[in-house]
Backbone as CSV, one residue per row, in Angstrom:
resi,resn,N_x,N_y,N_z,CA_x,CA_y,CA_z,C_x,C_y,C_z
1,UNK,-19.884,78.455,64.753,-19.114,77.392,64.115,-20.018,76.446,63.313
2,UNK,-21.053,76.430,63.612,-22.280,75.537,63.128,-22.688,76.073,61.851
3,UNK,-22.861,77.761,62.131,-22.627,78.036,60.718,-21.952,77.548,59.422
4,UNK,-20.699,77.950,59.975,-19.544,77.942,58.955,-19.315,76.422,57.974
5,UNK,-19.626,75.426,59.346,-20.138,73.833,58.799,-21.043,73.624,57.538
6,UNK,-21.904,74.564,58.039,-23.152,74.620,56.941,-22.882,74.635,56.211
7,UNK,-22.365,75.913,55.944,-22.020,77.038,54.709,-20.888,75.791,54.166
8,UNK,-20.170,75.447,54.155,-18.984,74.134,54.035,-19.657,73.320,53.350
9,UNK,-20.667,72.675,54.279,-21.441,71.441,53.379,-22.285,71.878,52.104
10,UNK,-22.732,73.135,52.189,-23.906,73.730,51.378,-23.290,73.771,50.016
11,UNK,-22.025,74.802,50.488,-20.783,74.868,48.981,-20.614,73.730,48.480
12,UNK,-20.001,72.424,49.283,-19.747,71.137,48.828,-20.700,70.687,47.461
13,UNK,-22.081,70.513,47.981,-23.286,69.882,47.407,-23.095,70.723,46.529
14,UNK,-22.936,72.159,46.569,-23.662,72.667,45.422,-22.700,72.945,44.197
15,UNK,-21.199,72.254,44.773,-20.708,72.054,43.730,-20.591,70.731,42.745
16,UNK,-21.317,69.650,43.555,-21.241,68.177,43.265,-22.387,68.563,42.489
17,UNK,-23.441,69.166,42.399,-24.398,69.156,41.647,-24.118,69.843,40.307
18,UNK,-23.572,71.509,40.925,-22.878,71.943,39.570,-22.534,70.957,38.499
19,UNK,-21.364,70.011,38.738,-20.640,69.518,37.794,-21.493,68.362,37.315
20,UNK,-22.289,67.647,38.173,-23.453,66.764,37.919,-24.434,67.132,36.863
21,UNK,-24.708,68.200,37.032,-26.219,68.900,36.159,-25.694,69.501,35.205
22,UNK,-24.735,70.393,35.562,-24.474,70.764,34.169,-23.191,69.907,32.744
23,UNK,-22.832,68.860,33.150,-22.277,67.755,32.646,-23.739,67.542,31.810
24,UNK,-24.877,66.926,32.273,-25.742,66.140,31.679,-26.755,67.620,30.776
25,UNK,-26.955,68.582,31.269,-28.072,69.336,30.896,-27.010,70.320,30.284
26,UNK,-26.204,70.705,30.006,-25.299,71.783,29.712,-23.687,71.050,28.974
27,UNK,-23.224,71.023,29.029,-22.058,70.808,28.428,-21.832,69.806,27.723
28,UNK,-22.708,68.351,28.370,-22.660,67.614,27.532,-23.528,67.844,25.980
29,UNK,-25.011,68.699,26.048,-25.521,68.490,25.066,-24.779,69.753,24.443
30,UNK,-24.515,70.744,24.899,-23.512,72.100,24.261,-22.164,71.103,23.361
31,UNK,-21.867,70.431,23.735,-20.635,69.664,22.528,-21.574,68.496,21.697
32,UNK,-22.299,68.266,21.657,-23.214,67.639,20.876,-23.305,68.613,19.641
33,UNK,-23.537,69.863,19.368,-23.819,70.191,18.738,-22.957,70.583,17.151
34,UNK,-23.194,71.006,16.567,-21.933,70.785,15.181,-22.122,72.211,15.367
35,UNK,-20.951,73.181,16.130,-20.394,74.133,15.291,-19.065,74.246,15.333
36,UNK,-19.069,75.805,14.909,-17.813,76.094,14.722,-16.502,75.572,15.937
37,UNK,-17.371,76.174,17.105,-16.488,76.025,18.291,-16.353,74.900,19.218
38,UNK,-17.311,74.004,19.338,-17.682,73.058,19.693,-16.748,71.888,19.056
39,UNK,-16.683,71.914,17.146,-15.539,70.552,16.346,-14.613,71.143,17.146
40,UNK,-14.031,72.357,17.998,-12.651,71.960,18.019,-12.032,71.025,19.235
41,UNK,-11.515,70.959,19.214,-10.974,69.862,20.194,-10.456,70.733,21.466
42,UNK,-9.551,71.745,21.106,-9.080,72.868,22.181,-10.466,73.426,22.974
43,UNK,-11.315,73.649,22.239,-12.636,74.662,22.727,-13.384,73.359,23.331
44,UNK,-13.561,72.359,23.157,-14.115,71.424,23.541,-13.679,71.527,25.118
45,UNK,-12.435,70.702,24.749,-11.555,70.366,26.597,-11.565,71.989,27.244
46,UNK,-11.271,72.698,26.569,-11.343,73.927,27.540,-12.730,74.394,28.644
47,UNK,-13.951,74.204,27.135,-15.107,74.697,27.970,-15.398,73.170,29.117
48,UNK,-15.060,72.238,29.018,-15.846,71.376,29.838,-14.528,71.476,31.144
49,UNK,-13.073,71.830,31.221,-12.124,72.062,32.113,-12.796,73.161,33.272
50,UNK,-13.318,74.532,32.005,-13.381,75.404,32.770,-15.079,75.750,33.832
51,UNK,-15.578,74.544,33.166,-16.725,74.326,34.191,-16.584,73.315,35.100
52,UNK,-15.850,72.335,35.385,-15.798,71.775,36.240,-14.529,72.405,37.324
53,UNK,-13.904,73.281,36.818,-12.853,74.103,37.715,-13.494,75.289,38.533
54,UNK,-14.882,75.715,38.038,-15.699,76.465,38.204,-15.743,75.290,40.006
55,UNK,-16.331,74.281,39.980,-16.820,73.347,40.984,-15.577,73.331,41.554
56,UNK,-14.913,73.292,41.485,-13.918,72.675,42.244,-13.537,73.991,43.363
57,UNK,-13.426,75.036,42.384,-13.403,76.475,43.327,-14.468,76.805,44.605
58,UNK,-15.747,76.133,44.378,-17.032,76.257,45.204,-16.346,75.124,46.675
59,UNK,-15.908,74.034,46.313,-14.757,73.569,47.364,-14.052,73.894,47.711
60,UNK,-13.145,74.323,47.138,-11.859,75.355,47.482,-12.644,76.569,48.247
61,UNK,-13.524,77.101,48.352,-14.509,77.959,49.423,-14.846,77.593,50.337
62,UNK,-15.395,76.065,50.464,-16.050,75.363,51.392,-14.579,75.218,52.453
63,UNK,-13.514,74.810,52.002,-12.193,74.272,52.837,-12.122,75.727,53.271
64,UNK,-12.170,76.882,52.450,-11.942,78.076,53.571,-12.556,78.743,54.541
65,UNK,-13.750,78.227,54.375,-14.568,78.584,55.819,-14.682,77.925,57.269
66,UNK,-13.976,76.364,56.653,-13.756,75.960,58.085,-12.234,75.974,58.045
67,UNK,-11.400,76.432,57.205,-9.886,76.151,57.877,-9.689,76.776,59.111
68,UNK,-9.152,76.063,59.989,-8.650,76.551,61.084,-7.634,77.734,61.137
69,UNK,-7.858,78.733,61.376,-6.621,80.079,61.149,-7.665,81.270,59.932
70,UNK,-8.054,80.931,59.352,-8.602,81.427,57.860,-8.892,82.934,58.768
71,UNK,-8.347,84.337,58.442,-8.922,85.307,59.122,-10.673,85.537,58.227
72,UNK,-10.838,85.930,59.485,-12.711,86.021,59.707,-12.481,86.911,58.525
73,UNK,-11.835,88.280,58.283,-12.257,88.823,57.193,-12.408,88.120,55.451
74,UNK,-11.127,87.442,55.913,-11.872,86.215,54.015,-12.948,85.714,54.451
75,UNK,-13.213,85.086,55.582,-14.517,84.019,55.572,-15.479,85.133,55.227
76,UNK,-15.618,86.341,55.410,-16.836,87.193,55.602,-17.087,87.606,53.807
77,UNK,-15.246,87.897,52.820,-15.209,88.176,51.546,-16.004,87.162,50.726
78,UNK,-15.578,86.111,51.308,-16.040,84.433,50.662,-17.457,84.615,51.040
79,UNK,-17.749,84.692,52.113,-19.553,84.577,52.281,-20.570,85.939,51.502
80,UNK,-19.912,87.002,51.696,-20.532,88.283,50.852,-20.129,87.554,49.559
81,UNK,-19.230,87.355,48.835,-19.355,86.922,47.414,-20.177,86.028,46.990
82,UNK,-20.575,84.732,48.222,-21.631,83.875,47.391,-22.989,84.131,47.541
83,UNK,-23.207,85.051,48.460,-24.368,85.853,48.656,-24.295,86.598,47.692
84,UNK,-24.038,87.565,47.163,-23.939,88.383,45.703,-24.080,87.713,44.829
85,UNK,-23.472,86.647,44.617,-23.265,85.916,43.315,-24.898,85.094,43.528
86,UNK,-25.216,84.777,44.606,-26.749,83.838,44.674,-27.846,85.517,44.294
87,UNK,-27.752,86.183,44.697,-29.054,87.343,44.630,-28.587,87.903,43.397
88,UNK,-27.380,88.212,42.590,-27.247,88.397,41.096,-28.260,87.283,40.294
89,UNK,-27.770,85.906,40.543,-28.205,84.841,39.700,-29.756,85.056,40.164
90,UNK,-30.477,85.401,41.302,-32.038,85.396,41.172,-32.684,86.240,40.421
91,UNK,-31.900,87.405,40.468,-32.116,88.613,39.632,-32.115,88.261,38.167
92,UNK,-31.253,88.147,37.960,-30.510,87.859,36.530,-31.543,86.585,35.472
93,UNK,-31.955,85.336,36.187,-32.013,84.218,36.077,-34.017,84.642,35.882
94,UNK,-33.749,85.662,36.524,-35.613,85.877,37.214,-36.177,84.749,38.225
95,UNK,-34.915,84.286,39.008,-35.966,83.696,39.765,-35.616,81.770,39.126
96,UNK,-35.529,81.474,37.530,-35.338,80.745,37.063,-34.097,79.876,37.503
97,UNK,-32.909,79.960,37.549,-32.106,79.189,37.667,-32.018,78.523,39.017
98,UNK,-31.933,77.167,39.876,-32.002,76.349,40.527,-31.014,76.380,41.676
99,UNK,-29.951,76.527,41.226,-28.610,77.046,41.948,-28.536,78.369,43.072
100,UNK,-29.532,79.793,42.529,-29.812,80.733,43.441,-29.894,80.767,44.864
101,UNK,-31.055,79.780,45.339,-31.053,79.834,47.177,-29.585,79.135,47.626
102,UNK,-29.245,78.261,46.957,-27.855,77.430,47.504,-26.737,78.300,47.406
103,UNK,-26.523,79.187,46.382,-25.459,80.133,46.416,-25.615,81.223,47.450
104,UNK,-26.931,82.074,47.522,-27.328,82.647,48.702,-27.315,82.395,50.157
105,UNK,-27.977,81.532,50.205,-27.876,80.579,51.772,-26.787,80.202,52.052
106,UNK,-25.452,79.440,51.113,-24.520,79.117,51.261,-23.930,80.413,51.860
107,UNK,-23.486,81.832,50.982,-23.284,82.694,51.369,-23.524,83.456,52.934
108,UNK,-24.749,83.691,53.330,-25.305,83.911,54.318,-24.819,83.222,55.731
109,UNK,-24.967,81.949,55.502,-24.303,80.993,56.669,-23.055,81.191,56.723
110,UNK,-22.095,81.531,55.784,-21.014,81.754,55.982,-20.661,83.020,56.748
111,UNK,-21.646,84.091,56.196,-21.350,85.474,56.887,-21.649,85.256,58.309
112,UNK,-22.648,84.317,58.721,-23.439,84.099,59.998,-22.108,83.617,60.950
113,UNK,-21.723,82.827,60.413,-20.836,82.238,60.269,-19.659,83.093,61.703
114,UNK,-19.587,84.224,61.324,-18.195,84.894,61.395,-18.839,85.933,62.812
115,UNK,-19.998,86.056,62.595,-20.535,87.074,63.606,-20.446,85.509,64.974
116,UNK,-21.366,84.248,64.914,-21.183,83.759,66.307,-20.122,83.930,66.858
């Protein structure tokens, strides 16, 4: 159960940061820029909607690992997916992107999670 807490809080943070970091280092300076897709107003609100909905889903994960009832097999789908999705991004990223151990570890504790 201590796990699953983890894995809960881990998702939390690492979605408060998501929308934190990439607001300031990513999206905000990505609409700064003059192009095509960026003047529009639709593409604007969309891309900055669909990254902070991105975060909000990493919560919407966190609430399912401790809901009370949640069958162990989602908690285990939910924890293998952010484990995949953290060892893709190390791969992928080389190692580079910041987010990797938190998506991994998050993942992991969750799977840990399901075996105590």
């Amino acid at each position: 159960m201590i796990s699953l807490w983890a894995a809960a809080v881990l998702m939390t943070l690492t979605a408060i940061v998501h929308s934190m970091l990439g607001e300031k280092r990513l999206i905000g300076p990505l609409l700064k820029l003059d192009s095509e897709v960026t003047n529009r107003p639709l593409a604007r609100k969309v891309l900055r909607f669909a990254w902070h909905f991105t975060s909000i889903l990493m919560v919407l994960s966190a609430l399912l690992v401790i809901w009370p009832g949640t069958p162990v097999e989602l908690v285990q789908v939910t924890g293998a997916t952010w484990l995949a999705v953290g060892i893709f991004d190390a791969i992928y990223s080389q190692g580079k992107h910041v987010g990797w151990p938190f998506l991994a570890l998050a993942g992991l504790l969750a799977l840990v999670g399901t075996i105590a």
